[in-house]
C-alpha positions in Angstrom: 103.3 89.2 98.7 106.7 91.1 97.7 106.3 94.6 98.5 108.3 97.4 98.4 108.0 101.3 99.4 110.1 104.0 96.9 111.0 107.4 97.6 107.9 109.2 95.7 105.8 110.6 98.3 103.8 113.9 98.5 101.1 115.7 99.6 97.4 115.9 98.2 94.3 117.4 99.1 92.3 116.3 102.0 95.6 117.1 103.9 96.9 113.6 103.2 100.6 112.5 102.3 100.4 109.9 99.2 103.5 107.5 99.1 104.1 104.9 96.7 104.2 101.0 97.0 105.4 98.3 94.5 102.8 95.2 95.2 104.1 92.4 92.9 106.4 95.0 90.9 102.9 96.9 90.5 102.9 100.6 91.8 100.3 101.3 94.1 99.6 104.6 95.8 98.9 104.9 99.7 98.0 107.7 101.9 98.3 108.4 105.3 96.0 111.6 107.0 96.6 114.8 108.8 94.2 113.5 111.5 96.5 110.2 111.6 99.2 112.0 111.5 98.8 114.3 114.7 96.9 111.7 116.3 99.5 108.8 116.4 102.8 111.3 116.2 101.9 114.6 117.9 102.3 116.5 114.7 101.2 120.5 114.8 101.2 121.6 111.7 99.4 122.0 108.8 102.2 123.1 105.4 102.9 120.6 102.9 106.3 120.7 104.7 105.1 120.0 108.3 103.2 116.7 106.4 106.0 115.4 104.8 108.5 116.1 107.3 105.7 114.2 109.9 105.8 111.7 107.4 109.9 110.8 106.8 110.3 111.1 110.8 107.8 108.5 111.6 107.8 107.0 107.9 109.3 102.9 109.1 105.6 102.8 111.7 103.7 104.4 108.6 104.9 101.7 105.7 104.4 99.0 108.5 100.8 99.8 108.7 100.3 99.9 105.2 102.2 96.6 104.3 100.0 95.0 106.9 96.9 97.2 105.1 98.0 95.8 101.7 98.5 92.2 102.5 95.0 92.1 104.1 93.3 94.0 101.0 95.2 92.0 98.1 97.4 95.1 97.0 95.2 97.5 96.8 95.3 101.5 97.6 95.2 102.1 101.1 94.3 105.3 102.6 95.6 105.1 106.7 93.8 106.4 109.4 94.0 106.8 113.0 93.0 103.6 113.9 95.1 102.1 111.4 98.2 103.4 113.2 97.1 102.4 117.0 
């Protein structure tokens, strides 16, 4: 399965960071959570800012855990967790 993370990327309610995936040149939205976030990369704070800048510094672990997420779920949306990130 070809898939391919852009650049888009921000953050939603629920305290979550969206980024974007092409599965099979199809654009498919992800998420990873403030819980995962802090959890699995000692992240503090809480600002849209604090997320994405959580996000790019651990970003290469975060798209590996959603391309293993998206292989095993055909390509569709994933929204990461803790657990997903252990």
């Amino acid at each position: 399965m070809a898939i391919e993370f852009t650049n888009r990327r921000h953050v939603v309610a629920a305290a979550r960071v969206a980024f974007e995936a092409h599965v099979e040149g199809r654009p498919v939205w992800c998420s990873v959570s403030l819980d995962a976030l802090n959890d699995s990369f000692g992240n503090t704070g809480t600002s849209a800012r604090d997320l994405i800048q959580s996000f790019e510094a651990n970003r290469p672990k975060i798209e590996a855990a959603a391309r293993d997420a998206l292989e095993k779920n055909g390509g569709q949306s994933v929204e990461l967790e803790t657990r997903d990130l252990d």
